[in-house]
Residue frames as qw, qx, qy, qz and C-alpha x, y, z in Angstrom:
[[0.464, 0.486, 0.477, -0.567, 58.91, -97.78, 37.80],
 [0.164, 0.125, 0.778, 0.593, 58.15, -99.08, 34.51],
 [0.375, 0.283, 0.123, -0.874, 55.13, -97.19, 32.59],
 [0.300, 0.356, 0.884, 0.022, 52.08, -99.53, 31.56],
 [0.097, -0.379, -0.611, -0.688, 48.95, -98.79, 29.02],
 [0.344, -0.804, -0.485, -0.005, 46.55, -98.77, 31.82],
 [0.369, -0.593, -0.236, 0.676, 48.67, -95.86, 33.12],
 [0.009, 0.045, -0.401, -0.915, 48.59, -93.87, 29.71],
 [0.169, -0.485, -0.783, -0.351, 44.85, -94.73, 29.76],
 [0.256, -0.754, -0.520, 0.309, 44.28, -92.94, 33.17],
 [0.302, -0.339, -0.002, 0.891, 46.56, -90.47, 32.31],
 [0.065, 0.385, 0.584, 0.712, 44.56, -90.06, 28.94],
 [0.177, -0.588, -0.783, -0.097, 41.57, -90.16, 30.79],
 [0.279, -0.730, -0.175, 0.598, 42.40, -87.18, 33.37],
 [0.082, -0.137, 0.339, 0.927, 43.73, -84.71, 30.22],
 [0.014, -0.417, -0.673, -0.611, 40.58, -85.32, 28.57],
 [0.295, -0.810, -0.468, 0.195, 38.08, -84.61, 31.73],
 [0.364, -0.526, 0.076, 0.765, 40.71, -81.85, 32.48],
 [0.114, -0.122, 0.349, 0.922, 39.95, -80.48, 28.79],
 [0.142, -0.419, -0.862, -0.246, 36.54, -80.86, 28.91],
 [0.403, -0.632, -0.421, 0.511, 36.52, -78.75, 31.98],
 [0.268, -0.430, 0.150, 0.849, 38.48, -76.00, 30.70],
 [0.055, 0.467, 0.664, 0.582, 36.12, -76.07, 27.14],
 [0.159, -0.759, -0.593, -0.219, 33.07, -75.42, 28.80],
 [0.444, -0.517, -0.268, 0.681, 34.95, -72.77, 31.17],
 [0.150, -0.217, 0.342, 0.902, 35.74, -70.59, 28.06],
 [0.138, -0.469, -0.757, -0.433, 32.48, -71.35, 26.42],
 [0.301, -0.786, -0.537, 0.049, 30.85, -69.46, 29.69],
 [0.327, -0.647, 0.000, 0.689, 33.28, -66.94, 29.80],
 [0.087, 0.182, 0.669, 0.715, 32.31, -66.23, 25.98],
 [0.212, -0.710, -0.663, -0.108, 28.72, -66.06, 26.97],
 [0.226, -0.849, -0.288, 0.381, 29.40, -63.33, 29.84],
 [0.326, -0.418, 0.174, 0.830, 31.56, -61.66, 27.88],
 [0.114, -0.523, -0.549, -0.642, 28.91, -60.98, 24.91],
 [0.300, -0.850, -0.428, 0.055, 26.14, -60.23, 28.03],
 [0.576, -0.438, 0.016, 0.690, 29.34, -57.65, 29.22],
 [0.303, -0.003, 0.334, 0.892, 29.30, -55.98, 26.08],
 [0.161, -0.664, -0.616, -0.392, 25.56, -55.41, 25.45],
 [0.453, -0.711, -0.373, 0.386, 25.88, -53.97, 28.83],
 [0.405, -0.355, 0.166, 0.826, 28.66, -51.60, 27.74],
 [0.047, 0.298, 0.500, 0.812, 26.71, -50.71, 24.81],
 [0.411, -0.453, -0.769, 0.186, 23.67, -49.72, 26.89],
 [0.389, -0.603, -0.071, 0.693, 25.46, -47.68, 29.39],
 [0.268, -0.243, 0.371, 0.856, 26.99, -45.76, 26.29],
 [0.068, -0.526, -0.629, -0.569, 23.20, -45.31, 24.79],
 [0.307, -0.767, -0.557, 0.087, 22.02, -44.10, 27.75],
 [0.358, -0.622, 0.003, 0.696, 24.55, -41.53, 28.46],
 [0.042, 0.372, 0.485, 0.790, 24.21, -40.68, 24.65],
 [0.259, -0.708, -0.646, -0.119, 20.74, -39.85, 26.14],
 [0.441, -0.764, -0.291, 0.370, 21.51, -38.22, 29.01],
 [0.317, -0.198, 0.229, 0.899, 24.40, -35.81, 26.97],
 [0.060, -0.502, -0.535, -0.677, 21.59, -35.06, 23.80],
 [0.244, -0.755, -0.520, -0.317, 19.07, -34.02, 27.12],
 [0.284, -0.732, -0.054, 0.617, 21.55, -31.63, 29.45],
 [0.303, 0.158, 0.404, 0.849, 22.50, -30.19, 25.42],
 [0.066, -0.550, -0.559, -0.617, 18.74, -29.12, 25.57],
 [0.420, -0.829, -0.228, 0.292, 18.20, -28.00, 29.42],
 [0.392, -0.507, 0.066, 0.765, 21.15, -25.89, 28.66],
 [0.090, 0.308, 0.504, 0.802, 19.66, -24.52, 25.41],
 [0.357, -0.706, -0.443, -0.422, 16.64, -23.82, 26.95],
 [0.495, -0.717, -0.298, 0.389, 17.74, -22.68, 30.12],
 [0.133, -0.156, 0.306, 0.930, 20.21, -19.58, 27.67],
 [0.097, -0.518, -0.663, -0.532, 16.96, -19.18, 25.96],
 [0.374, -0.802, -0.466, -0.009, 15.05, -18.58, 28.71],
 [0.358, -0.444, -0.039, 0.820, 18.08, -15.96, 30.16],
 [0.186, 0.290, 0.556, 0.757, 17.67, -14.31, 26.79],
 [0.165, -0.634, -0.506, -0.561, 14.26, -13.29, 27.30],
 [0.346, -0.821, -0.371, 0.260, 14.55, -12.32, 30.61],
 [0.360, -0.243, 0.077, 0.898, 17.28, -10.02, 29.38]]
């Protein structure tokens, strides 16, 4: 089997599609992985939230013992 141009041409042709493919793969797995983090950063505001408002039910709920004492 002797190797011709037109066969390095297809071969070219298939790596290139074949890296073309794989670009745009990482390019969208870049994308979700930014949307992924926003998410994470979110989550981790909201539970900030949610920690800063059981800090204050439990202040105010010792408070309120207090005075019934």
């Amino acid at each position: 089997m002797s190797l011709t141009f037109d066969d390095l041409v297809e071969e070219k042709t298939l790596l290139q599609k074949d890296f073309t493919d794989l670009e745009k793969n990482v390019k969208k797995v870049e994308i979700e992985l930014l949307q992924m983090r926003a998410n994470l950063n979110a989550l981790n505001g909201a539970i900030q939230q949610v920690n800063k408002m059981m800090a204050r039910a439990r202040g105010n709920s010792t408070q309120a013992k207090a005075k019934k004492k």
